[in-house]
N, C-alpha and C positions, 0 to 999 in steps of 0.2 A: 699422198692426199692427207693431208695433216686435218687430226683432231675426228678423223672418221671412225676413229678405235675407239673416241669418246661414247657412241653411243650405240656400241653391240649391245650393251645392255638392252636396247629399245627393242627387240623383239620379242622382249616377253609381254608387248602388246599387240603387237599390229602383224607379226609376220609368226604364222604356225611354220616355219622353212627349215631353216638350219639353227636349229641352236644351240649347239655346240660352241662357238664363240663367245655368245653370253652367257654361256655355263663357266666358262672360262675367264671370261671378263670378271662376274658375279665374285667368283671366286677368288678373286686375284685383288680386288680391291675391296673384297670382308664387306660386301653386303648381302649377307648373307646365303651365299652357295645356291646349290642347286637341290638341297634339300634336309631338313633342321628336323631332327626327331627330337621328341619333346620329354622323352625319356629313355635312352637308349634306344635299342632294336624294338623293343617289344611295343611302343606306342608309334601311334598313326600320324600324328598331328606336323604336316608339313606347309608351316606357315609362307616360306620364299621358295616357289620353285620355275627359275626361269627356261626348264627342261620343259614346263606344260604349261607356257602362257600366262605366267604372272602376270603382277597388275604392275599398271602405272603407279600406283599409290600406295601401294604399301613400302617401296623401298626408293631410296634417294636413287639408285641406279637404274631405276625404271624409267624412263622417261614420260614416252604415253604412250603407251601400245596400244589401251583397252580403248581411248575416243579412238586408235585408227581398226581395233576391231570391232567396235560396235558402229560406226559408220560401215566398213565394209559388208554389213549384213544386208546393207541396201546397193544393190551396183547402180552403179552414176553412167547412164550413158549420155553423152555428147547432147544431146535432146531429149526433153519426152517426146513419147510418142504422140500423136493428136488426139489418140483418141484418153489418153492419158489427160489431156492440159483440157478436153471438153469436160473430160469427168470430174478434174480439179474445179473449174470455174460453176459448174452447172449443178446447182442445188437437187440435192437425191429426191426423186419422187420415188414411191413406195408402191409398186406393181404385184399383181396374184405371182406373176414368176418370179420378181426378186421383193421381198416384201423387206428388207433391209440394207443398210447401205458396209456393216461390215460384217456381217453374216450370209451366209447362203440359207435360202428357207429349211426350218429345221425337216427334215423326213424322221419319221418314227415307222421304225421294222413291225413288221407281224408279232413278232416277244416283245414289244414294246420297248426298243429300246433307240432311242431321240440322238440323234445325229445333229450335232452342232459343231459346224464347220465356219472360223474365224476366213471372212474373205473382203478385207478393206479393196475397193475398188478402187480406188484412187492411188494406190503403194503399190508396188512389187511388192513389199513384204505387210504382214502385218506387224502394226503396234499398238501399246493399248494406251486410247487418251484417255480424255476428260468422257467424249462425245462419244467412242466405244462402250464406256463402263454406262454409262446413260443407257443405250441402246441395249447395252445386254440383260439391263435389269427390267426392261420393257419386253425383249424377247422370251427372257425367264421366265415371268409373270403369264404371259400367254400363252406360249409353245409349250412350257412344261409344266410348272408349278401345279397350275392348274388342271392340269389332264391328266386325269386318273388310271390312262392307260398307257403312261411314261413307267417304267419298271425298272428303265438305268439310261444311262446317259453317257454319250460319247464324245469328248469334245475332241476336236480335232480340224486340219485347217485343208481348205481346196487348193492351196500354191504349193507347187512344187518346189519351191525351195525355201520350204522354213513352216517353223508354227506360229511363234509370236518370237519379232525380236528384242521386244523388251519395251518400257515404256515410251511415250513420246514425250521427247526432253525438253520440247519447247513449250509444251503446254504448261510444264512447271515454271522457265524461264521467265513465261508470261503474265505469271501471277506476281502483283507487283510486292504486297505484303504477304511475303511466306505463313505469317502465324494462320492464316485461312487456308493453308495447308491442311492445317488438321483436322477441320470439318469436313470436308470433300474426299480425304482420305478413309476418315472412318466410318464415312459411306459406301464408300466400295467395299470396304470392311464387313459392314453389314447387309452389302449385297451377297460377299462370299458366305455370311453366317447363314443366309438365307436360302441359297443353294444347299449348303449343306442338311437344312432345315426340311428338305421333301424326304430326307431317309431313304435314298437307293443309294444305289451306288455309282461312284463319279469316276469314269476313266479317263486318260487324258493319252491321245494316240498323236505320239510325237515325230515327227520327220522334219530334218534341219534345224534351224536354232532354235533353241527354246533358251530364251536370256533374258534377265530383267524379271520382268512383271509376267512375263510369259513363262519360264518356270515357277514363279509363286502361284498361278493360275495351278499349274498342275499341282504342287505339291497341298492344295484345298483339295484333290482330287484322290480316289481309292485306290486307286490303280494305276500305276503308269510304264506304257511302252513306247519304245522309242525304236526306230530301225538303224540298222548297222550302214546305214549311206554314210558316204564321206565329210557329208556335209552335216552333218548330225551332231550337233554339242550342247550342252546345257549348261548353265552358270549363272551367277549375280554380279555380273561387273558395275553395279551401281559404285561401289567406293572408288572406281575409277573414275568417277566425275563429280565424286565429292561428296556423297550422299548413301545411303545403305537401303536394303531393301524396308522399301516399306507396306508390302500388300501381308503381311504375317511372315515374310521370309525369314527374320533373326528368331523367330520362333518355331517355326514351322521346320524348318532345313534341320536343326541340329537333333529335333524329336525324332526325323525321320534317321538321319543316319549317324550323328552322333554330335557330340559338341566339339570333340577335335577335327572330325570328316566337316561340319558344317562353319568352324570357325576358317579351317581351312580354305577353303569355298569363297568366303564373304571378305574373307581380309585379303585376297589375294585377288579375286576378280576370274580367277582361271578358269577356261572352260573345260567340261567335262567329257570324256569320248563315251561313247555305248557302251562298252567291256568296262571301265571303270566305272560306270553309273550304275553297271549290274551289280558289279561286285562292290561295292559298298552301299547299295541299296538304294542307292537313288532312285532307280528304274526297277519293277518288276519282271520286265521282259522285254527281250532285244530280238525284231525280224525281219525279217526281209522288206525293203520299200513297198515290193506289189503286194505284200502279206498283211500289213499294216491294217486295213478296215476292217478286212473279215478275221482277223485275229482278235482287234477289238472288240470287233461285234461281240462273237464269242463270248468274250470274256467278260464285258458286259451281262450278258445273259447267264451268265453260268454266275456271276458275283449274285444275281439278283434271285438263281433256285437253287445257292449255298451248292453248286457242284465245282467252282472255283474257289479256292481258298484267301482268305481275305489278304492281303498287304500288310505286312505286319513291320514295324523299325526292326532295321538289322540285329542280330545277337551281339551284343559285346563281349569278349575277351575277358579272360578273369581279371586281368591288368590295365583295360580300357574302364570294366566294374571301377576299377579301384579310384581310378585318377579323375573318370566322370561323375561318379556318384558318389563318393566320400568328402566329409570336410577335409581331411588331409589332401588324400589327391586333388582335390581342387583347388584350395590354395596353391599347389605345387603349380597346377597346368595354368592356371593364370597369370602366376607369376611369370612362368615360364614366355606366355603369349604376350605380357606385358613389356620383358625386355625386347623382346624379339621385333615387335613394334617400334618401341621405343627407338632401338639400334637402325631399324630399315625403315621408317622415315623422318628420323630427327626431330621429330616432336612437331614436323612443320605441315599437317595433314590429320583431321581434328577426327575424319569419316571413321579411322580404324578403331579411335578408341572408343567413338557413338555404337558401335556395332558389339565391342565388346560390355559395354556399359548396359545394352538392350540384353544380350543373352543373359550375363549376369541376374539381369532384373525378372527375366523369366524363368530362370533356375529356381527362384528364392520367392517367384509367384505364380506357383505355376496352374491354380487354380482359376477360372475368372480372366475376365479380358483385360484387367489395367497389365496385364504385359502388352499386348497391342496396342494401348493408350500409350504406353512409355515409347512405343516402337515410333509411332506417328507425329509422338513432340520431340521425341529427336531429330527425326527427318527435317522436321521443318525448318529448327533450328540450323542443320546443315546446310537448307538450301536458300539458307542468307547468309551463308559465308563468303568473303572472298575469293575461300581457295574451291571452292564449288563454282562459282560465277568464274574463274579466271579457265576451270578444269572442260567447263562447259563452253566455254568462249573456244577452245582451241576446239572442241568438238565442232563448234559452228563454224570455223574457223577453214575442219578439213572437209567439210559438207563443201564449201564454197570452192574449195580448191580441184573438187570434181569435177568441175566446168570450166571450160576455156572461154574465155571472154570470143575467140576467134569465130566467126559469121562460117568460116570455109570448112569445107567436107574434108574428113581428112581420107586419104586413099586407103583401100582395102588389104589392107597386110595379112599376106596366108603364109610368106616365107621371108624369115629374117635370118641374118648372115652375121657370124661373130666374127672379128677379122682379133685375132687374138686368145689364147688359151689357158692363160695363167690365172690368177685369182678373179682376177677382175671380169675377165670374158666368160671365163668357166661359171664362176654367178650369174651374171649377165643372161650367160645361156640356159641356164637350171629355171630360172624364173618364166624364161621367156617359152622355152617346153613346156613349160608346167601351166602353163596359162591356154595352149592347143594350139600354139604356133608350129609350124613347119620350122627348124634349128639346123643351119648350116654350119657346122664350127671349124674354122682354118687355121692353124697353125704353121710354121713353117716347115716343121719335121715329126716324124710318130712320136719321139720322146717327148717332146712338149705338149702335143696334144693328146697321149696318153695320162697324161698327169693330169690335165682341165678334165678328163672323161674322169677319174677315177676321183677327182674331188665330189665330181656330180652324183658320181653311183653310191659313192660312200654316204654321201648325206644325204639321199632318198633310202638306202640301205637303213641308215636309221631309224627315219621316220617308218618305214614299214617293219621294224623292229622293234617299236613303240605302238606298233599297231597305229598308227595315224596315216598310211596308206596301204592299200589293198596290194597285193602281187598285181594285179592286172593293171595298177592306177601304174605301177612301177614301170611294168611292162611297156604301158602308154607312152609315161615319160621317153622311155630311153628309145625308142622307136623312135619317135618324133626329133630325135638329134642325127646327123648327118655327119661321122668326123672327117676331115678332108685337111691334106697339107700340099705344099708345095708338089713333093712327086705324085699326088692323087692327078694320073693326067685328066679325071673330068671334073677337075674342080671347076674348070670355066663353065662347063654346060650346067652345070650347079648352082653358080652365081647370075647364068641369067635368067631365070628366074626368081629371084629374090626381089622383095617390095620394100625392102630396108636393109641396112649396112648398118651395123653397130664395128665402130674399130677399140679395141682395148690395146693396144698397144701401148711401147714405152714414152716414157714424157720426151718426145724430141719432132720438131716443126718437121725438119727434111723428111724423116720415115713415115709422117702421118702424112704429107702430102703426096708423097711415094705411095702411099697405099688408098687415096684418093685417086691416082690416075691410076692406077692397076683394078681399083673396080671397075670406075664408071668406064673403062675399055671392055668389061664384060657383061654390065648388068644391065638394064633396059631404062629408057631415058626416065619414066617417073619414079625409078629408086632414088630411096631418100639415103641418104649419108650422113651418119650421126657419129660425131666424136667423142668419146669418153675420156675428157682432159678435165683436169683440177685448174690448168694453172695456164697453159697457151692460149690465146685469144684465136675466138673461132673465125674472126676477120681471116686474121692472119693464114691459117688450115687455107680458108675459103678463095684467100687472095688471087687475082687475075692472074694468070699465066700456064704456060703447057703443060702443068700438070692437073689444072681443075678446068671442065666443060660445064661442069654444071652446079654453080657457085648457089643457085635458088633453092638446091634442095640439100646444101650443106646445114645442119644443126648441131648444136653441142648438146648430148645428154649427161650430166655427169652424177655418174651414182656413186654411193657411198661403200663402204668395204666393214665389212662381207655385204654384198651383195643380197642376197637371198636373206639376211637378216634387218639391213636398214631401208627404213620404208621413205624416205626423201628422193628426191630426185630434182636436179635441176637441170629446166632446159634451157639451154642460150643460143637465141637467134642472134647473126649475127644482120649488119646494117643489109643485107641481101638477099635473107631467107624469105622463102616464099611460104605465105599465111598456110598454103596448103601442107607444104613439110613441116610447119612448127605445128599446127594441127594431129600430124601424123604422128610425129614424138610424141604428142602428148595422149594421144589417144594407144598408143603402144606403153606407154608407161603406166597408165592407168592402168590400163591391163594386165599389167604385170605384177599388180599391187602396189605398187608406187602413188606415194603423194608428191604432187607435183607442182614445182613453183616453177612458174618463169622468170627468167631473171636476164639482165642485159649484160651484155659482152664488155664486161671488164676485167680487167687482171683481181682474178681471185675470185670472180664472181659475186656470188653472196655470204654464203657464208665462214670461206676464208677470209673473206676479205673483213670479217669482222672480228675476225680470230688476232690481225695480224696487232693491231692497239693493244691487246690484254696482252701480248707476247713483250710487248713492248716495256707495257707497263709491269709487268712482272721484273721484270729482268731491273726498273727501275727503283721498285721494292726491294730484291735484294742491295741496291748496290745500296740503297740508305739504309741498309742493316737490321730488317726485317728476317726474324728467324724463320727458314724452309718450311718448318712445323705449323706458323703459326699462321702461313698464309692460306694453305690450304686446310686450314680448320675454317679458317673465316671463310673463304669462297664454298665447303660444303657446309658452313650453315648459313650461307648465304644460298641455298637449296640446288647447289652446280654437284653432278653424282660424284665427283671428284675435287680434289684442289687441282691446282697449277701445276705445282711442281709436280706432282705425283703421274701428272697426266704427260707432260712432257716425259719424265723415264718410262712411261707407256707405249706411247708412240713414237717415240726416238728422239732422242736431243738434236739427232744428226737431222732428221725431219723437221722438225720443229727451229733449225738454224736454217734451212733449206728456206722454209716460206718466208720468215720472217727475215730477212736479207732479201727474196725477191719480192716481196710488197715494201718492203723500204726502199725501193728502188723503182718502185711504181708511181702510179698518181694520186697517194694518198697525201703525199706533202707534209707538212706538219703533224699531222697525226698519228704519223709512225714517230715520231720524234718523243723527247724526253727518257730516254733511256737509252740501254745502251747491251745491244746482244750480244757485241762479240763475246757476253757473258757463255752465250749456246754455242759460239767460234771454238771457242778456246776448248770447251769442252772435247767436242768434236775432236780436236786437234790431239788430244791425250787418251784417244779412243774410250770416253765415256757419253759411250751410248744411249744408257739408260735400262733397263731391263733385260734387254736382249741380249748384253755385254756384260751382265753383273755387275755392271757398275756407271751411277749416271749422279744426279743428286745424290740417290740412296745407292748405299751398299747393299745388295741381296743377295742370300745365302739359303738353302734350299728351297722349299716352297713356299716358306713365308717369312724368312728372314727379311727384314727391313730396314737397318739405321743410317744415320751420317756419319762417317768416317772422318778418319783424324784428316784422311788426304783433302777430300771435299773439304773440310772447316778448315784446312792451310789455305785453300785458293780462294775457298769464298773472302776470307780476310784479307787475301794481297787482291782480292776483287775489290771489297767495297773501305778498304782501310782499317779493317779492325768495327768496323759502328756495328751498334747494335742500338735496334730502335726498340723502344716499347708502346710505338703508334696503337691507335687504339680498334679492334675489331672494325667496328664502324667505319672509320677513312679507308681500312684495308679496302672493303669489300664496296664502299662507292665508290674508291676509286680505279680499281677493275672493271667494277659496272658499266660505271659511268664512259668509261674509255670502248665497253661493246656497246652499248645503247646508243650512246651517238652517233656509231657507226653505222649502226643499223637505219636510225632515222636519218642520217645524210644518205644512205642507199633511197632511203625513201625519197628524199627532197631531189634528188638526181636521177628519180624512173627509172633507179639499177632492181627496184622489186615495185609490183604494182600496184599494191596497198597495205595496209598497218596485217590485217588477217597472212598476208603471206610473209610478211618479215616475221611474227609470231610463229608461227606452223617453221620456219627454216631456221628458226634457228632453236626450238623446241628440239626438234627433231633431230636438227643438224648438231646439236653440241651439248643436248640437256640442259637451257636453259631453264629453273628452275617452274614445272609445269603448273606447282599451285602459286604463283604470281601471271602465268599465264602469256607468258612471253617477254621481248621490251618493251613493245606497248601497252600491253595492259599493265604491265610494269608501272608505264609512264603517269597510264591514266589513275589509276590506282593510290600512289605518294604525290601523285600532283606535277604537272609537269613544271607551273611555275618554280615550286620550291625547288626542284631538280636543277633546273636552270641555274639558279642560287645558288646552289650547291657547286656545283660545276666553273661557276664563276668566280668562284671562292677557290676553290684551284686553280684554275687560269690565274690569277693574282697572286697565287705566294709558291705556285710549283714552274708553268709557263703556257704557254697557247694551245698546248697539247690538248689541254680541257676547252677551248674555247667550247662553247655551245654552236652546233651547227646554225643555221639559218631557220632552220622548219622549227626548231625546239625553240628558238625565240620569237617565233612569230604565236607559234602555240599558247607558250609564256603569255606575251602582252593580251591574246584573243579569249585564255580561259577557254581552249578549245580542248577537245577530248580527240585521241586517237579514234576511239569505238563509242561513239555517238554521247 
């Protein structure tokens, strides 16, 4: 599955799973590891750490994790519910039992202490807008402010899953002139000054997310606990969408726990668990879910007759003293955060250095509020950037990707069936346990399917190693798995029960249809059958004859590798899947944490098939004597986690000659043309691999050995004749581009994807298309489509048709039309 290796890195946003791969990945391609101390052992300060949820944005390897973690804090089901879509459409009237619309009436205890519970009626979760911060300063003013027999204060939220998850992103989007950001901002501002202005004291009682604006909420607050649920994290993944906190967070965060604990925090986007919140001082106190109110209460009460001890910022280290509170140490630690920056996201991602810019400014003013004035003209400034609007476009992007366009129900899956055990199923099946599914796993023999079991236990072993799952959550897991092989003789009574068939199996037509008539002989007629192929058409699997009966509920799922780490997924119906099993896929994937594109049944689907031109064109770069070096400088600061070449000796040359021979071979016609692979043939043939062989483009030599050898620089010469070109950055990296973008948008012009939003999100996702331009659409809209065209036609005339401009980009062209409105 070529180019899937591309983007392990991406779970240091969207998938808390397995990340081990991308610790791996992280590390193997020098963007910065899985953790950077900023002065030897003795300092804290760990700027990239893809071990605990990195961000999208701080490093070129990231792709976008944080829009798919900060969407996931809202679950997307198939419908609102109705009484959901009455509540949306029907203007809140204000009743003695609900006197507002995202609070529950405040109650004040006999100790006087005021219960304010965040409960947007209209969300699952709460978030905080324009139209909450309005409300709250209305409810402040009457509920408490004012009443004299308020003595403290609990804020705290009625949904069970979560506190606040952060602001609402559209309400920014919506403002058309950012600069009136900062009046409306430093109203809230002075709403928090004014809370703090009644003089008790402010607890903030936390269960589930508290992210965004919903931890700045608490850290205005005296007090804060949080409970040890699993669902419990805390964070500012604002610089994940281009933007930094702006409710006091770049000020507030680092007083609390330090400037290395808080720069960490904010340049990273990473969420925080309960045990780490304690211990470095984020949190006061960590307890049980049902202990939570009357702990606070308490605590409230006891803050307000001095029998609790106030909240105090952690102690620092005599060595933390040094480096946070010295002119020396501080120059050191900035310099420090400055290359760190610098190296992990190329300069191309403005949020990290706003953020360090605001702490700075508060260090050096730390009297008086124009550190909060500096914090809120920053913001603003961020949120008329490109790479904020391109960062928020994909967030809106995977909002939309939640819903199925399909009208049909999808059927109730309580038991799903892996027909395969090796990397791919073994994932497959870890996510799909982990989600509360019933896991059937098959293998042919106990060796094989003791290996898929122990990849599983190893990497939940992990995570409850890391403390990010419980013994019992573990327990759950592995309960919920089923392992059965060939001599299991009740694997049939097994399988009839199952509501879905996922097959991972190897890439071959005969064995997948063979394991198509070998289910539907045992499983019950509305099991759906889902093929996990990169590269055979799901027609084909589906096709008429004695080995397929029930061709309507055949689907292609195909996920990306690792599994449990890339959050993409494509489904492909083929010309005779039924609305109800392409529904079913999609409503299974969703669940499993997957974003979901659907896409039509063509060789390669979507997004190899847009992989297979850059392979193309690569290989026609070398032969015109373009040095190895300099293409993949250009393509990663053309903002791809990788270059070219480097990513082919990643995923195998022998891979990467595999696809690009079978899409030249396919229906792409001229557009696989103009170069020339059997540059990747040849390779191949002299067993250079690439990474895994020591030897591919680069020669590598222990862990981080890397150069071209004399051998490579003799064949590249008797490749391309001895040329050396000195093309300029520029043509490099349009003319890569250029060769995926069109791809993409001919997938569009041909309903192989169903609109600009899902070509953006798959191939983001699918390959680290650079996330602050926002895909190849907003790519398009962004530089212009016309000028693109121009561009492109400008190759077409002096290289050959390869560059034609598809049909849609010229019609685009002449209409001065916009992908995204």
């Amino acid at each position: 599955q070529f180019f899937h290796f591309t983007c392990r890195f991406y779970l240091s946003i969207a998938c808390p799973h397995n990340r081990a791969a991308a610790r791996h990945f992280s590390h193997r391609i020098s963007t910065g590891g899985s953790a950077h101390s900023l002065i030897g052992r003795g300092s804290s300060i760990r700027l990239l750490d893809a071990a605990t949820n990195s961000s999208l944005l701080p490093t070129r390897a990231n792709t976008f994790s944080a829009v798919a973690a900060a969407v996931k804090e809202e679950p997307a089901p198939s419908r609102p519910s109705p009484a959901q879509e009455v509540a949306a459409e029907t203007p809140f009237v204000s009743t003695p039992s609900r006197k507002y619309e995202y609070f529950q009436n405040v109650e004040i205890t006999p100790a006087g202490v005021a219960m304010v519970r965040f409960d947007n009626l209209t969300k699952k979760v709460n978030t905080l807008s324009f139209a909450v911060m309005q409300e709250a300063k209305s409810m402040w003013e009457t509920e408490v402010h004012s009443n004299s027999n308020v003595k403290s204060v609990v804020f705290t939220s009625a949904k069970k899953n979560g506190f606040i998850a952060g602001a609402d992103i559209f309400d920014i989007t919506g403002v058309e002139d950012k600069s009136t950001l900062v009046p409306i901002i430093e109203e809230a501002l002075l709403f928090f000054l004014h809370m703090k202005s009644k003089n008790v004291p402010l607890v903030a009682a936390i269960n589930g997310p508290a992210l965004g604006g919903g931890l700045e909420w608490a850290l205005w607050c005296d007090y804060r606990i949080c409970t040890d649920a699993s669902s419990t994290k805390m964070g500012l993944p604002e610089v994940k969408l281009g933007f930094l906190p702006g409710f006091g967070g770049t000020q507030n965060l680092p007083a609390l726990v330090g400037v290395q604990g808080g720069m960490d925090m904010m340049l990273t986007g990473k969420d925080i668990r309960p045990a780490k919140a304690k211990k470095m001082g984020l949190v006061d106190l960590v307890v049980a879910p049902q202990s939570l109110e009357k702990v606070a209460v308490e605590t409230a009460e006891g803050l307000a007759n001095d029998t609790v001890k106030k909240s105090r910022p952690k102690k620092k280290s005599l060595m933390n003293r040094f480096i946070e509170d010295t002119p020396p140490g501080q120059r050191l630690m900035w310099d420090k955060i400055k290359k760190m920056v610098d190296k992990n996201t190329n300069g191309k991602y403005p949020a990290p250095y706003a953020i360090m810019e605001c702490v700075k400014y508060g260090l050096s003013h730390p009297n008086g509020l124009d550190k909060f004035k500096k914090e809120r003209e920053e913001f603003a400034k961020l949120a008329a950037t490109s790479e904020s609007e391109a960062l928020i476009g994909i967030f809106d992007g995977m909002t939309k990707m939640k819903k199925h366009s399909s009208d049909a129900d999808p059927i109730d899956v309580k038991k799903v069936a892996i027909m395969g055990a090796g990397l791919m199923g073994a994932g497959i099946a870890q996510v799909t346990a982990e989600k509360g599914y019933e896991v059937l796993l098959k293998d042919r023999d106990d060796a094989s399917l003791g290996r898929g079991l122990s990849y599983m236990n190893d990497n939940w072993g992990k995570r409850q190693k890391r403390r990010r799952m419980t013994q019992y959550q573990y327990n759950l897991n592995t309960s919920r798995v089923t392992p059965l092989s060939d001599d299991t003789e009740s694997w049939k009574r097994h399988f009839s029960g199952a509501d879905l068939v996922i097959e991972a199996v190897f890439e071959n037509l005969e064995l997948k249809r063979k394991i198509v008539q070998q289910v539907e002989s045992v499983t019950p007629d509305h099991c759906v059958f889902a093929t996990n192929t990169s590269a055979i058409p799901i027609g084909d699997i589906a096709a008429p004859g004695p080995e397929v009966r029930r061709p309507e509920n055949i689907v292609g799922m195909h996920y990306f590798s690792p599994v449990p780490s890339m959050p993409l997924l494509e489904i492909i119906p083929h010309s005779g899947t039924s609305e109800e099993a392409l529904a079913t896929a999609f409503a299974v994937g969703t669940r499993q944490g997957k974003t979901c594109v659907v896409v039509k049944d063509v060789p390669g689907f979507y997004v190899n098939r847009c992989l297979g031109p850059i392979l193309v064109e690569v290989s026609a770069l070398v032969k015109e004597g373009v040095p190895l070096e300099k293409l993949d400088k250009a393509m990663t600061n053309f903002g791809m986690p990788v270059g070219p070449i480097t990513l082919c000796d990643e995923v195998g040359v022998d891979v990467a000659a595999k696809v690009s021979t079978y899409l030249s071979n396919a229906d792409l016609g001229v557009r696989m043309g103009g170069g020339d692979v059997s540059l990747l043939s040849d390779m191949v043939e002299k067993g250079w691999l690439g990474r895994k062989s020591k030897q591919g483009f680069f020669t590598y030599t222990g862990k981080k050995g890397k150069k071209i050898g004399p051998e490579v620089t003799s064949f590249l010469k008797e490749f391309n004749g001895g040329k050396v070109s000195d093309m300029s950055e520029t043509d490099i990296q349009d003319r890569i581009a250029s060769r995926l973008v069109n791809e993409a948008a001919k997938c569009l012009e041909d309903k192989i994807i169903e609109n600009p939003a899902a070509g953006d999100i798959g191939l983001v996702f699918g390959i680290g298309f650079a996330p602050f331009k926002g895909g190849p659409f907003r790519y398009l809209d962004s530089v212009g489509v016309s000028s693109y065209v121009d561009r492109m036609n400008g190759f077409a005339d002096t290289l050959g048709e390869q560059f034609e401009p598809c049909q849609l980009l010229k019609d685009y062209a002449a209409s001065g039309k916009k992908f995204h409105g």
